[in-house]
PDB file of N, CA, C and O in Angstrom:
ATOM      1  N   UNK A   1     106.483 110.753  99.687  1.00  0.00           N
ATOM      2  CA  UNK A   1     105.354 110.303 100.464  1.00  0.00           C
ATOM      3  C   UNK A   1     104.765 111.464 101.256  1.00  0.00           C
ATOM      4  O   UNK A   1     103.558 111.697 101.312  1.00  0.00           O
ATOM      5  N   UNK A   2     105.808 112.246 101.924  1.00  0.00           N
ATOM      6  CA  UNK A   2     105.074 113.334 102.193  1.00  0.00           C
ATOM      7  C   UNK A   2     103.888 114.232 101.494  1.00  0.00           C
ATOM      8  O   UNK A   2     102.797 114.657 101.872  1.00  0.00           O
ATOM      9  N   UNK A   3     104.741 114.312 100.146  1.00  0.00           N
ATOM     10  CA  UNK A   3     103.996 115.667  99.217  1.00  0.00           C
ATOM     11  C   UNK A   3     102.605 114.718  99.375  1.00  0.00           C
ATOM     12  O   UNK A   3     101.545 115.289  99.630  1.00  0.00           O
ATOM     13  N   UNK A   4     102.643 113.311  99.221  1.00  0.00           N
ATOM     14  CA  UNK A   4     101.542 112.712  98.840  1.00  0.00           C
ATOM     15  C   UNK A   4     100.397 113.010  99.776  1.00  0.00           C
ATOM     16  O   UNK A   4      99.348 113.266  99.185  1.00  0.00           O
ATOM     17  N   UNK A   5     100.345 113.037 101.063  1.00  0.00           N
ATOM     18  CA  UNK A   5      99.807 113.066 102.179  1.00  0.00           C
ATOM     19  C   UNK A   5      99.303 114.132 102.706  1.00  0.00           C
ATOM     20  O   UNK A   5      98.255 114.343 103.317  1.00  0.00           O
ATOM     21  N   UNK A   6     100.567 115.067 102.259  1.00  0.00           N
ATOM     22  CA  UNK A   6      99.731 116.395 102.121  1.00  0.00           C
ATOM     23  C   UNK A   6      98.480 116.747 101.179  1.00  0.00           C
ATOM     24  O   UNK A   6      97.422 117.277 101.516  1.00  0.00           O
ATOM     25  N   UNK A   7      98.901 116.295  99.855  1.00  0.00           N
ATOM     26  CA  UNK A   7      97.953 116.545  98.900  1.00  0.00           C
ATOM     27  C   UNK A   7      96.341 115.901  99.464  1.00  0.00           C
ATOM     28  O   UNK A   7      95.252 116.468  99.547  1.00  0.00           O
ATOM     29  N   UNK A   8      96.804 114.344  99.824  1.00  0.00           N
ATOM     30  CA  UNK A   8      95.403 114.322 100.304  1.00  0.00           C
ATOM     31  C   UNK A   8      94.626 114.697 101.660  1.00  0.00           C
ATOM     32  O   UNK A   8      93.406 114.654 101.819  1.00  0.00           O
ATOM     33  N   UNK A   9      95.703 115.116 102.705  1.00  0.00           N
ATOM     34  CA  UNK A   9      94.774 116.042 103.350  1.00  0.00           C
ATOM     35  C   UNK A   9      94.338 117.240 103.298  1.00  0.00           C
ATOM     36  O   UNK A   9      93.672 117.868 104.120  1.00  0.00           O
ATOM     37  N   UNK A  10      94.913 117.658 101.869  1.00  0.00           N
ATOM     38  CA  UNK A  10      94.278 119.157 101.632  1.00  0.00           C
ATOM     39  C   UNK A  10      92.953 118.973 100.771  1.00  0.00           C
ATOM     40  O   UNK A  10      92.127 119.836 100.473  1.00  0.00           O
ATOM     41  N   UNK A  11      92.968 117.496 100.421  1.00  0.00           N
ATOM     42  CA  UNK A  11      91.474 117.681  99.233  1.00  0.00           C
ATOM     43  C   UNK A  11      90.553 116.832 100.697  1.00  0.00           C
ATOM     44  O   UNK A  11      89.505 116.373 100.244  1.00  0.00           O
ATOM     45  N   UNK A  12      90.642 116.634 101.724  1.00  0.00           N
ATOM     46  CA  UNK A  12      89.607 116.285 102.831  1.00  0.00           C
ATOM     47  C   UNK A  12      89.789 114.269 102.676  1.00  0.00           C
ATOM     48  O   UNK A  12      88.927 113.390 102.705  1.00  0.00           O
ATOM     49  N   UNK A  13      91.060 114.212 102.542  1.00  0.00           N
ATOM     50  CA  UNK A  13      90.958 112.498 102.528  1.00  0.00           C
ATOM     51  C   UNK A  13      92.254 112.857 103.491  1.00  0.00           C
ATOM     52  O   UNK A  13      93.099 113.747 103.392  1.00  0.00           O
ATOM     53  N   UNK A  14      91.988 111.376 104.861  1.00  0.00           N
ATOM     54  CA  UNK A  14      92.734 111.398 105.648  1.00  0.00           C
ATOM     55  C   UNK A  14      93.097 109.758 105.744  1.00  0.00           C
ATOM     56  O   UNK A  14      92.324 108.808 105.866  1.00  0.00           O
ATOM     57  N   UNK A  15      94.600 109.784 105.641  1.00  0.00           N
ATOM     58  CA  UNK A  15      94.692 108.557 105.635  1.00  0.00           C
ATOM     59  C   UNK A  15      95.067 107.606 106.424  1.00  0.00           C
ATOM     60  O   UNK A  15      96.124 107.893 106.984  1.00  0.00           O
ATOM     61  N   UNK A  16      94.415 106.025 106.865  1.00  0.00           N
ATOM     62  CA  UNK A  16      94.732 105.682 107.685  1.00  0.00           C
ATOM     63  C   UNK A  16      96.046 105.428 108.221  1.00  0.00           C
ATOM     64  O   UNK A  16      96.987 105.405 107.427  1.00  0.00           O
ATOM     65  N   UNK A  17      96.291 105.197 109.682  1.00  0.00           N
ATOM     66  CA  UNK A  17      97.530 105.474 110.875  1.00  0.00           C
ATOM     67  C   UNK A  17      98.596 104.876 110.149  1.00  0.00           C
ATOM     68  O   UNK A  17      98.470 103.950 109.348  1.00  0.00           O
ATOM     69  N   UNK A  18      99.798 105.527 110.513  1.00  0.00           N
ATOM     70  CA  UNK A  18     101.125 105.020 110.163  1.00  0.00           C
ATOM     71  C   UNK A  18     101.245 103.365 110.289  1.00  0.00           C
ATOM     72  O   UNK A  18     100.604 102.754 111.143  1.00  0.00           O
ATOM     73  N   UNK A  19     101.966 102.832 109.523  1.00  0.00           N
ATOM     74  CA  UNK A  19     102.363 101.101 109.963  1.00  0.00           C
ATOM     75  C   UNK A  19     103.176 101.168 108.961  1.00  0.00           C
ATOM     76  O   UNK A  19     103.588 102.060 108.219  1.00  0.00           O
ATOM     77  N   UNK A  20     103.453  99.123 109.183  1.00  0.00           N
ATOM     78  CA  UNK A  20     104.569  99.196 107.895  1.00  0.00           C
ATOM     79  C   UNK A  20     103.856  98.988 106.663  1.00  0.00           C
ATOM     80  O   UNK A  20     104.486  98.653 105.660  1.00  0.00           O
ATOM     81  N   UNK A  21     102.576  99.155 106.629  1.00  0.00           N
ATOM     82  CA  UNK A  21     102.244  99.356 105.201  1.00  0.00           C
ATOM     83  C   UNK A  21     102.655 100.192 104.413  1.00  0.00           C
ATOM     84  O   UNK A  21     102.964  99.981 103.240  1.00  0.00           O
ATOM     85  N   UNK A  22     102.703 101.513 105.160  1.00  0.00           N
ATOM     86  CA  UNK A  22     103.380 102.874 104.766  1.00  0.00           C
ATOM     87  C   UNK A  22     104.694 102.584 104.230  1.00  0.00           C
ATOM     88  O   UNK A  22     105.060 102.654 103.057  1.00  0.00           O
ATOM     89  N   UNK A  23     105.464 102.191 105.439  1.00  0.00           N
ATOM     90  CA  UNK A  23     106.959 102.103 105.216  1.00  0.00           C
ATOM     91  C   UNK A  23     107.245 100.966 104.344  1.00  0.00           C
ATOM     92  O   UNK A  23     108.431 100.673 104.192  1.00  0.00           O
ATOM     93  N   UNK A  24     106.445 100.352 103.811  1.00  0.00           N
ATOM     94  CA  UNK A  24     107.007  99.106 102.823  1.00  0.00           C
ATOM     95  C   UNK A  24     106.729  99.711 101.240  1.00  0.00           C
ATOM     96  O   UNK A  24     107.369  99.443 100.223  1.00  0.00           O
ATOM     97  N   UNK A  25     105.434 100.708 101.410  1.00  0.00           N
ATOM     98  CA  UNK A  25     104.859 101.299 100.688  1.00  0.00           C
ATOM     99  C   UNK A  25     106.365 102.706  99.806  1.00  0.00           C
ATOM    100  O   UNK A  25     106.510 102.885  98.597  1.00  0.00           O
ATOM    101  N   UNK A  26     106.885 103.153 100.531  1.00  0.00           N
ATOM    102  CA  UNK A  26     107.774 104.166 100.518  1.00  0.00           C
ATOM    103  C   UNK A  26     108.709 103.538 100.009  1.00  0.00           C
ATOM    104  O   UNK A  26     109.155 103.947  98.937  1.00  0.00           O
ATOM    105  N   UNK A  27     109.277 102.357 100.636  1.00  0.00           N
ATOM    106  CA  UNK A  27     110.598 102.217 100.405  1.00  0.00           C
ATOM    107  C   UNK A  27     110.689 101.310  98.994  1.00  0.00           C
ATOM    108  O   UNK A  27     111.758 101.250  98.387  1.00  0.00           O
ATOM    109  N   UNK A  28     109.492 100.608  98.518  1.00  0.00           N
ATOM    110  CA  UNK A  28     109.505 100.232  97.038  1.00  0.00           C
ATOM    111  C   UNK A  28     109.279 101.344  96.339  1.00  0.00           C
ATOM    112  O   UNK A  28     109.688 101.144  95.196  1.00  0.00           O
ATOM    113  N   UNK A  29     108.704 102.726  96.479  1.00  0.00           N
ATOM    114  CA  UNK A  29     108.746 103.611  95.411  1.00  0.00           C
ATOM    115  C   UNK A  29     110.207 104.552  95.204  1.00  0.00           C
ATOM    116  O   UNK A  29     110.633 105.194  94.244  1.00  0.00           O
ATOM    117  N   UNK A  30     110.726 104.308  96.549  1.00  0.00           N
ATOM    118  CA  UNK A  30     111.794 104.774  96.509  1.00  0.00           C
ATOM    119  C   UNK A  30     112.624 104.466  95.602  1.00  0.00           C
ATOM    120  O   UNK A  30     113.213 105.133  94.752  1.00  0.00           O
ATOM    121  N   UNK A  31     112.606 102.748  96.023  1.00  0.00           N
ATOM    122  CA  UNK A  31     113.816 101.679  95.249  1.00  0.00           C
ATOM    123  C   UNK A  31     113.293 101.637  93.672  1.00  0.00           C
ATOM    124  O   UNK A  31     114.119 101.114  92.925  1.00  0.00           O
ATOM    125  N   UNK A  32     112.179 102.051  93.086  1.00  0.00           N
ATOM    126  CA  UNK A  32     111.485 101.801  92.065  1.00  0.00           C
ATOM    127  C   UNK A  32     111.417 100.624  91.664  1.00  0.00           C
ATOM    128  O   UNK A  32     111.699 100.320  90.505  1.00  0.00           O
ATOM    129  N   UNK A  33     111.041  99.796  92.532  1.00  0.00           N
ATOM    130  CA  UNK A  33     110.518  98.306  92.665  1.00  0.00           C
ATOM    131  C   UNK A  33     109.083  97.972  92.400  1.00  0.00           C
ATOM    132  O   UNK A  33     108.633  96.829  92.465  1.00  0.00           O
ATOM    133  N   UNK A  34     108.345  99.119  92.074  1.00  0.00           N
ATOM    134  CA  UNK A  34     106.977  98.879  91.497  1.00  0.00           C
ATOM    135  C   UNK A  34     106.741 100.011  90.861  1.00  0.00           C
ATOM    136  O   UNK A  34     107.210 101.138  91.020  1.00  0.00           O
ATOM    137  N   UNK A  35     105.703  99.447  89.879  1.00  0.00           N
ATOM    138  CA  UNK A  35     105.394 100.603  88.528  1.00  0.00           C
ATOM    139  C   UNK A  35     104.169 101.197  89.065  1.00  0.00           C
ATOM    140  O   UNK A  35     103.540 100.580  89.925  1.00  0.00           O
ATOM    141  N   UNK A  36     103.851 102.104  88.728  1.00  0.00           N
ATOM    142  CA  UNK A  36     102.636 103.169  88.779  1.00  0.00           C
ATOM    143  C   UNK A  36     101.697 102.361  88.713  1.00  0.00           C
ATOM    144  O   UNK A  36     101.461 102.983  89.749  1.00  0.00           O
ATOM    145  N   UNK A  37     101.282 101.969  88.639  1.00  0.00           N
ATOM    146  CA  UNK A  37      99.735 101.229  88.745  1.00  0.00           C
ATOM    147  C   UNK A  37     100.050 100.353  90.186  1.00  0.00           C
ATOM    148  O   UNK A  37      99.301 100.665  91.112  1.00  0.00           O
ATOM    149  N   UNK A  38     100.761  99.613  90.396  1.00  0.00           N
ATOM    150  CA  UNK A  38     100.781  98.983  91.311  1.00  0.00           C
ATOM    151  C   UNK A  38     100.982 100.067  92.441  1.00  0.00           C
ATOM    152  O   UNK A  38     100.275  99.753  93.398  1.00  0.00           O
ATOM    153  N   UNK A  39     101.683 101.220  92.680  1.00  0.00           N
ATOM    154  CA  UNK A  39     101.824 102.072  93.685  1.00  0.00           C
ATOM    155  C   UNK A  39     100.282 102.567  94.175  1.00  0.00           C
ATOM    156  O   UNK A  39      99.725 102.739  95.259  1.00  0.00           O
ATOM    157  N   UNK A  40      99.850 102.719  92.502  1.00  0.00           N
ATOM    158  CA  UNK A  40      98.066 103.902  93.291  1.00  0.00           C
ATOM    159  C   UNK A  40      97.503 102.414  93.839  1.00  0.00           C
ATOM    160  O   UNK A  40      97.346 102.560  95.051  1.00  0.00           O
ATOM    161  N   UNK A  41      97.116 100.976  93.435  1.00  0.00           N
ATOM    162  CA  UNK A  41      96.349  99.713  93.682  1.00  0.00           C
ATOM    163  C   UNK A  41      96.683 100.220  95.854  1.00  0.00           C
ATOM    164  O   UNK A  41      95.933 100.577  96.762  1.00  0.00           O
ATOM    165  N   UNK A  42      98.116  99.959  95.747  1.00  0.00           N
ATOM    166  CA  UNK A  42      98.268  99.755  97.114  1.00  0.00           C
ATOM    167  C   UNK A  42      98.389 101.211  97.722  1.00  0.00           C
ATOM    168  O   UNK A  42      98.633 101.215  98.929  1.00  0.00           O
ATOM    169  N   UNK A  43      98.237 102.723  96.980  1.00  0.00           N
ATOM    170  CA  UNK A  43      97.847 103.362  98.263  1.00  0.00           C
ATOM    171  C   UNK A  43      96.256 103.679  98.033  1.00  0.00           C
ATOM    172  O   UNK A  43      95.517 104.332  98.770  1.00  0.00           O
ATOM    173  N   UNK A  44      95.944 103.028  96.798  1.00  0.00           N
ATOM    174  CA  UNK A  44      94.360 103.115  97.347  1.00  0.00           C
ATOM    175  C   UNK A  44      93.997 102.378  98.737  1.00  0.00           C
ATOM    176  O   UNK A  44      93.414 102.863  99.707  1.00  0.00           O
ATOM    177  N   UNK A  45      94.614 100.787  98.527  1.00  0.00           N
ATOM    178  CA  UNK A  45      94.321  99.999  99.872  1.00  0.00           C
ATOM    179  C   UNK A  45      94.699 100.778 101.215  1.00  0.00           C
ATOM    180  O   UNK A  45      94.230 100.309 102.252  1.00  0.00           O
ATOM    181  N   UNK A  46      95.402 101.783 101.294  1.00  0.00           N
ATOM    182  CA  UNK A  46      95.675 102.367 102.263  1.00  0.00           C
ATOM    183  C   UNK A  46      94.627 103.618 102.929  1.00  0.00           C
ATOM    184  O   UNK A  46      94.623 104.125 104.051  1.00  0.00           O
ATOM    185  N   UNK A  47      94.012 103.793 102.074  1.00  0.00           N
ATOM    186  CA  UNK A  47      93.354 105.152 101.889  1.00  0.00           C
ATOM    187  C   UNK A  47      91.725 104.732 102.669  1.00  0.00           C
ATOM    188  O   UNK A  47      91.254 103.602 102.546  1.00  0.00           O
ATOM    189  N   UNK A  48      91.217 105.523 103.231  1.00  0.00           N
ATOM    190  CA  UNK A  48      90.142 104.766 103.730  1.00  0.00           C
ATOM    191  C   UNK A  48      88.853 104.859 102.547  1.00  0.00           C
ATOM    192  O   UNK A  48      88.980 105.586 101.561  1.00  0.00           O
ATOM    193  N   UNK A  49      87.533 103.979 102.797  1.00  0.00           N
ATOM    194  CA  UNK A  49      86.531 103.870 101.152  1.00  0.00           C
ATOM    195  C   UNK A  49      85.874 105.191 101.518  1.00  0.00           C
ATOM    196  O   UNK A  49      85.628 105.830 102.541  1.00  0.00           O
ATOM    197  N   UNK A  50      85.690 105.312 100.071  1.00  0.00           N
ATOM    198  CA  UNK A  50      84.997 106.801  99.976  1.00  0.00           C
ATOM    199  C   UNK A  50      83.484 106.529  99.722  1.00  0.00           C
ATOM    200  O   UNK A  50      83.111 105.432  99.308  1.00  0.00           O
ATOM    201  N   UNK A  51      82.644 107.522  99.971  1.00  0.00           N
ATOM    202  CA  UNK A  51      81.172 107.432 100.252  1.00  0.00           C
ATOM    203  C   UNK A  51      80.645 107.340  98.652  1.00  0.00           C
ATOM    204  O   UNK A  51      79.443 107.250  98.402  1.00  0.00           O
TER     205      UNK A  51
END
């Protein structure tokens, strides 16, 4: 989750404030409790809309 966060604040996307969206977010990719598509769906929802 880190590398992730970095990556997008180096391309100018900042993402919204810590919660347990994050941490619910982490700990199923951790556990590999959700597949790749479902991970980007919900950190798109995390991500603020782009112009």
């Amino acid at each position: 989750m880190g590398a992730c966060l970095v990556f997008l604040r180096l391309n100018g996307i900042e993402p919204k404030a810590d919660g347990p969206e994050w941490e619910k977010l982490t700990l199923d990719v951790a556990a590999s409790s959700i597949d790749r598509e479902e991970t980007t769906a919900r950190l798109r929802r995390l991500l603020p809309k782009r112009r």
